[in-house]
C-alpha positions as CSV (number, residue, x, y, z in Angstrom):
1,X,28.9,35.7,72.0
2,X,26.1,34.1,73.9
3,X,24.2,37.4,74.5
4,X,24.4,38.4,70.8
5,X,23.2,35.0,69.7
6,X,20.1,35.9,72.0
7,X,19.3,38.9,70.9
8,X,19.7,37.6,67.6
9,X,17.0,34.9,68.4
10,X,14.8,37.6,69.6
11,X,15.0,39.7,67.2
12,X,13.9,37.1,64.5
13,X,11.5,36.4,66.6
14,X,9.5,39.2,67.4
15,X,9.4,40.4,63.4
16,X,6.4,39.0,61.5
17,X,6.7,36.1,59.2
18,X,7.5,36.3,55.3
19,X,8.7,39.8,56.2
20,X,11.6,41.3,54.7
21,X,12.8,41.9,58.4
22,X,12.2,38.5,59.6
23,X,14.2,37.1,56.5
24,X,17.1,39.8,57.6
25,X,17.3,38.8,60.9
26,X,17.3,34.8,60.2
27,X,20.1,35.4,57.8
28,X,22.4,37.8,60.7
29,X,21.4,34.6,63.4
30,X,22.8,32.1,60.9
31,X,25.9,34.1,59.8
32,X,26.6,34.2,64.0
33,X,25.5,30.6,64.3
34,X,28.1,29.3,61.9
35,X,30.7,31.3,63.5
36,X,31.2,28.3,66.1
37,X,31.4,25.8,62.5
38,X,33.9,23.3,62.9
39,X,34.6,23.2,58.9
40,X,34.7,25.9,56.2
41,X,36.9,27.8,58.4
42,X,39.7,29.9,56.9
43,X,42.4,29.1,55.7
44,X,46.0,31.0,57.7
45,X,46.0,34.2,55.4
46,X,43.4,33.0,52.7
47,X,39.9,34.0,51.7
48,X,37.0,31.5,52.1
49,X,37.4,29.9,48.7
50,X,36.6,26.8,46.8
51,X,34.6,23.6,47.6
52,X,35.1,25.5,51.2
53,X,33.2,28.3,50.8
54,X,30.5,26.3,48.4
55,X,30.0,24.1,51.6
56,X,29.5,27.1,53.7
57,X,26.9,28.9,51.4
58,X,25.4,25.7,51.0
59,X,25.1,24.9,55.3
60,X,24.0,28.9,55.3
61,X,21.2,28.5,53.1
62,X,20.0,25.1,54.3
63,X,20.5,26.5,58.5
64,X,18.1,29.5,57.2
65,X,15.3,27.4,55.8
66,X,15.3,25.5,59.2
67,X,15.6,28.3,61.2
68,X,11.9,29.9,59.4
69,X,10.5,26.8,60.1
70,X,11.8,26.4,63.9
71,X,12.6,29.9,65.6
72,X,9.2,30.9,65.9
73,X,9.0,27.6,68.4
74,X,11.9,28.0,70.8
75,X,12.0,28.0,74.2
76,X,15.0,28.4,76.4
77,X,12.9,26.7,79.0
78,X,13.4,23.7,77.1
79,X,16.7,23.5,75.7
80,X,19.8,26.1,76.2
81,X,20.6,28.1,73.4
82,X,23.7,27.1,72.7
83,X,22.7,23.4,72.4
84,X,19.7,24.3,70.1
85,X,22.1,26.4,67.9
86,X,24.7,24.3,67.8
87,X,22.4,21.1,67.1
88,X,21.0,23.1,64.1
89,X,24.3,24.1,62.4
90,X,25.6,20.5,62.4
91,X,22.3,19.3,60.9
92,X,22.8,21.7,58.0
93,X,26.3,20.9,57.7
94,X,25.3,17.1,57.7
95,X,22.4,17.9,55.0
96,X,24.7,19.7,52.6
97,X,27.8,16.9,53.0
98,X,26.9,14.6,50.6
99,X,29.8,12.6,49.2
100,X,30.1,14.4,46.2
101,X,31.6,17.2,48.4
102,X,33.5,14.8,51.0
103,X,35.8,14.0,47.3
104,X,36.0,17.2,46.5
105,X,38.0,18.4,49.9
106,X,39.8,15.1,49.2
107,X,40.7,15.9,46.2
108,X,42.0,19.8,47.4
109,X,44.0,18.1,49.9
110,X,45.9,15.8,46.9
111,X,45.9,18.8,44.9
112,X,48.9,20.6,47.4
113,X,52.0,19.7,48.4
114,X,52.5,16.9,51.4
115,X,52.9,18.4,54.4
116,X,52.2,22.4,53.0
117,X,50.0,24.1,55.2
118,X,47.2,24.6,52.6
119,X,47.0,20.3,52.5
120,X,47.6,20.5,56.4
121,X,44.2,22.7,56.6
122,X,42.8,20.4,54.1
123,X,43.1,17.4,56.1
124,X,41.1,18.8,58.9
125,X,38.5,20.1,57.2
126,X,38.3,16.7,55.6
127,X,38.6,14.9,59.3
128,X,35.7,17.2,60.6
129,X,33.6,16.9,57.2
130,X,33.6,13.2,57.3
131,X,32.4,13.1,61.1
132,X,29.9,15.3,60.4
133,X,28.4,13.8,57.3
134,X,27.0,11.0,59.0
135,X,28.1,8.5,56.7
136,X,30.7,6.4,58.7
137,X,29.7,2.6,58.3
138,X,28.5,1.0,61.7
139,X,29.7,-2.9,61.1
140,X,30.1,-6.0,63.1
141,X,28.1,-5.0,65.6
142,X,27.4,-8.2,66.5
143,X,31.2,-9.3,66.8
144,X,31.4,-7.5,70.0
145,X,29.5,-6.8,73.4
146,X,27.3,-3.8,73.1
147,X,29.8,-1.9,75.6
148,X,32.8,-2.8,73.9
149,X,31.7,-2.3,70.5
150,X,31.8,1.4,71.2
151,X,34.8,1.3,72.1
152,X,36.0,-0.9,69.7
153,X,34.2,1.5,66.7
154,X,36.0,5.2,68.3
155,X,39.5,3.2,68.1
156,X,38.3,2.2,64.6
157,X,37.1,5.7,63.5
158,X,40.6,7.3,65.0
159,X,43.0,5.2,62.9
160,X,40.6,5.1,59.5
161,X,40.9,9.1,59.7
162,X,44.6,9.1,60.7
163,X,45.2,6.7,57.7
164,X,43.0,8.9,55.6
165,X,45.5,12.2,56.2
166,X,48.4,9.5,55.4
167,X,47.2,7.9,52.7
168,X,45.0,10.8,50.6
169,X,47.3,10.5,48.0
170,X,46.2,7.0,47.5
171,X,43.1,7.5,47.4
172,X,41.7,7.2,43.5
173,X,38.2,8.9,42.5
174,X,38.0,6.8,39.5
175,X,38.3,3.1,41.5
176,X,35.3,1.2,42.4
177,X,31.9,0.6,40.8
178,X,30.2,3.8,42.6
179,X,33.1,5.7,42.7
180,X,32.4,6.8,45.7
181,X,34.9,8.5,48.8
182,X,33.1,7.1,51.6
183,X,33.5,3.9,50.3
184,X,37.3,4.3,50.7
185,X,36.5,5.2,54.5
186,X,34.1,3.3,55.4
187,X,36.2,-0.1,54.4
188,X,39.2,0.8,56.2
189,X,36.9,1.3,59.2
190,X,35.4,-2.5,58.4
191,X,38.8,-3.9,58.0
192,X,40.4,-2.3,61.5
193,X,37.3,-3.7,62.8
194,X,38.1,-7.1,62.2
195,X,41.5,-7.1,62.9
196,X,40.2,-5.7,66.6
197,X,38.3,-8.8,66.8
198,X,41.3,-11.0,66.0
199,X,43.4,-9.4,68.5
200,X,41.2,-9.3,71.5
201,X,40.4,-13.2,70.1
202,X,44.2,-14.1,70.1
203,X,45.2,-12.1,73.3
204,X,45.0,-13.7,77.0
205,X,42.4,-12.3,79.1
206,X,45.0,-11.8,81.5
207,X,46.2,-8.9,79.7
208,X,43.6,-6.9,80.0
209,X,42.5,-7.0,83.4
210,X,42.5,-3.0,84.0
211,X,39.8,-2.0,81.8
212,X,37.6,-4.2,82.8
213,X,38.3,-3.8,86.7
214,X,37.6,-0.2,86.4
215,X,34.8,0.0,84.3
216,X,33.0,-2.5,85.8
217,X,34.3,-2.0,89.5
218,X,31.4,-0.5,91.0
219,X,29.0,-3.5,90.2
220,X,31.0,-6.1,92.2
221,X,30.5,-7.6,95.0
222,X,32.9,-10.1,96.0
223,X,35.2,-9.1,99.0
224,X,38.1,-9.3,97.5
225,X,37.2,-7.1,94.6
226,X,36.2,-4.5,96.5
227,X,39.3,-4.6,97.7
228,X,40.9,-4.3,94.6
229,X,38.8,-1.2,93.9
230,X,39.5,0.6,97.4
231,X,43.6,-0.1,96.1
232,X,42.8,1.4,92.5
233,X,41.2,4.5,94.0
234,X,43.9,5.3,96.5
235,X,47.3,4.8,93.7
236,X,45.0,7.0,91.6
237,X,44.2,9.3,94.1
238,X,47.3,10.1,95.5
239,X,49.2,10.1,92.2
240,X,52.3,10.5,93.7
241,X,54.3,11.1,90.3
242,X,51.1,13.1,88.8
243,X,51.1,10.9,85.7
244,X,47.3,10.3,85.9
245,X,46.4,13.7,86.2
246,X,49.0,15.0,83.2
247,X,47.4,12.6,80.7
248,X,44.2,14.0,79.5
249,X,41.9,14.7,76.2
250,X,43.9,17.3,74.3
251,X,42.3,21.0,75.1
252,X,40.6,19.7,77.7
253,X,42.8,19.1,81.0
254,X,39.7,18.4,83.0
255,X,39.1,15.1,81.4
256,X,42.0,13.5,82.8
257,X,42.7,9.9,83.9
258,X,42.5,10.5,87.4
259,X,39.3,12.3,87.1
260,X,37.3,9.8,84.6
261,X,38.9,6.5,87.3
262,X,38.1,8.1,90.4
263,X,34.7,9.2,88.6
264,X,33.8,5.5,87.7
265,X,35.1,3.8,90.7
266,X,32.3,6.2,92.4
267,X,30.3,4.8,90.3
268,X,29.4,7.6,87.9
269,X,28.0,6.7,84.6
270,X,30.0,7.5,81.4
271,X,26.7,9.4,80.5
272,X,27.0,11.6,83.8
273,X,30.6,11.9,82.7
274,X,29.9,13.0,79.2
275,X,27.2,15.8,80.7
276,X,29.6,17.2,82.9
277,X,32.6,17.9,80.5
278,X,30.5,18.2,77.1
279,X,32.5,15.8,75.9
280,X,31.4,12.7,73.7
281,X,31.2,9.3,75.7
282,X,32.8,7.3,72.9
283,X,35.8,10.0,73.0
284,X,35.7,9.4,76.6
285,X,35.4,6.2,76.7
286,X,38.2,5.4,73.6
287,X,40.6,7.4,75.8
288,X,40.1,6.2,79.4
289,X,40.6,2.8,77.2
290,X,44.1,3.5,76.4
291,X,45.3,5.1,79.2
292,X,44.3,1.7,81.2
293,X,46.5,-0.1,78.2
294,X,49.1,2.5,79.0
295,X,48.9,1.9,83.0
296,X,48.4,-1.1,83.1
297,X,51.8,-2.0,84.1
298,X,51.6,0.2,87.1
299,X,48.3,-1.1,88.2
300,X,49.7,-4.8,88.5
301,X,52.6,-3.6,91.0
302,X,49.6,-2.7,93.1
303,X,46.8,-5.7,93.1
């Protein structure tokens, strides 16, 4: 797929421009760029149909207009390929999600059956189209530290769009002054927000004690926390029952506990992290986050 995509790319490029071959070949490198989409995709035994394959014509047509303007200009030296197409087809996927089309696939999810497999492929689309779009609220920024509030946002973002494929059928198109779908999202996400302020507010310190030591463990100093890191690494390490190691990011059994604790107790950054599995910090760092919830049990036996 990789070597098709770059002979795609030079094959655009090396036609003249406002030909009828350049315009060919642009259109062949965005039909293989949108292969790797994350929405529109096909339904199990159904054509492309619908607000899904309006979406997709839509993305096509807006990824072509940016690739005339940028394909002439790229340089492998400068960016890999992969990470230039794939920045491209998420900003025409972002361009062409307005909210007007974020109702629509909720509406196609309401319009089948709970729990049918046309609704079930519905949902996702809707989970990725929302992520993509751009349009997720960003409050109360100030109500945490700048560290935590990333955190706090992911966990916030994870159960708005799990409430979302629970609650569709709640959702009304006709309620509110601006009628709008992402104003259904966006003030879930505000409201989980708070109540995460309210909770860490009204919970002990002393209940949280893991996250903090292992995120933070390589800056201190203090004898005796040193010690308390050199203990953290070796129970992880050694993971005797190979619980740390079997919890990891689904689809991605390199990014498990063990690896992200031992990773920060060396002292990596979560945006060396991020680099080396291609995986987004905040998912990182929402998971290592509960797993140190989940552990943290364990981790008290030992310190």
């Amino acid at each position: 797929m990789e070597e098709k995509l770059r002979q795609l790319v030079r094959s655009a490029q090396q036609h003249p421009p406002e030909t009828e071959e350049k315009q060919k070949a642009i259109c062949e490198l965005a039909d293989e760029i949108l292969r790797a989409r994350k929405i529109c995709r096909l339904p199990k035994g159904q054509p492309l149909s619908g607000i899904y394959l309006d979406i997709y014509q839509q993305a096509h047509a807006s990824l072509c207009r940016q690739l005339e303007e940028k394909i002439d200009t790229y340089a492998p030296q400068s960016q890999s390929l992969r990470e230039w197409a794939n920045l491209l087809r998420d900003s025409a996927l972002k361009e062409v999600l307005d909210d007007a089309q974020l109702k629509k696939i909720a509406l196609e999810a309401q319009r089948h059956p709970p729990g049918s497999e046309l609704r079930q492929h519905a949902l996702r689309e809707l989970v990725e189209a929302i992520r993509l779009s751009g349009k997720l609220c960003r409050p109360h920024r100030s109500k945490f530290s700048p560290a935590f509030y990333e955190l706090a946002y992911e966990e916030a973002v994870n159960q708005t769009l799990l409430y979302v494929c629970q609650k569709i059928d709640n959702y009304d198109p006709n309620r509110g002054k601006e009628k709008k779908f992402i104003n259904w999202v966006n003030f879930r996400i505000d409201k989980i927000l708070i109540d995460l302020q309210n909770e860490i507010r009204n919970t002990k310190q002393d209940k949280f004690p893991t996250l903090a030591e292992l995120e933070n463990i390589v800056n201190y100093k203090e004898e005796n926390e040193q010690l308390i890191s050199e203990v953290l690494r070796e129970l992880i390490e050694k993971d005797e029952k190979k619980i740390f190691r079997k919890k990891y990011i689904r689809d991605y059994p390199a990014a498990n506990f063990q690896n992200l604790a031992l990773a920060i107790i060396a002292g990596k950054s979560w945006q060396e992290i991020s680099a080396e599995l291609g995986i987004k910090e905040t998912t990182l760092r929402s998971f290592f986050r509960r797993c140190c919830q989940k552990f943290a049990p364990i981790f008290r036996e030992y310190l």
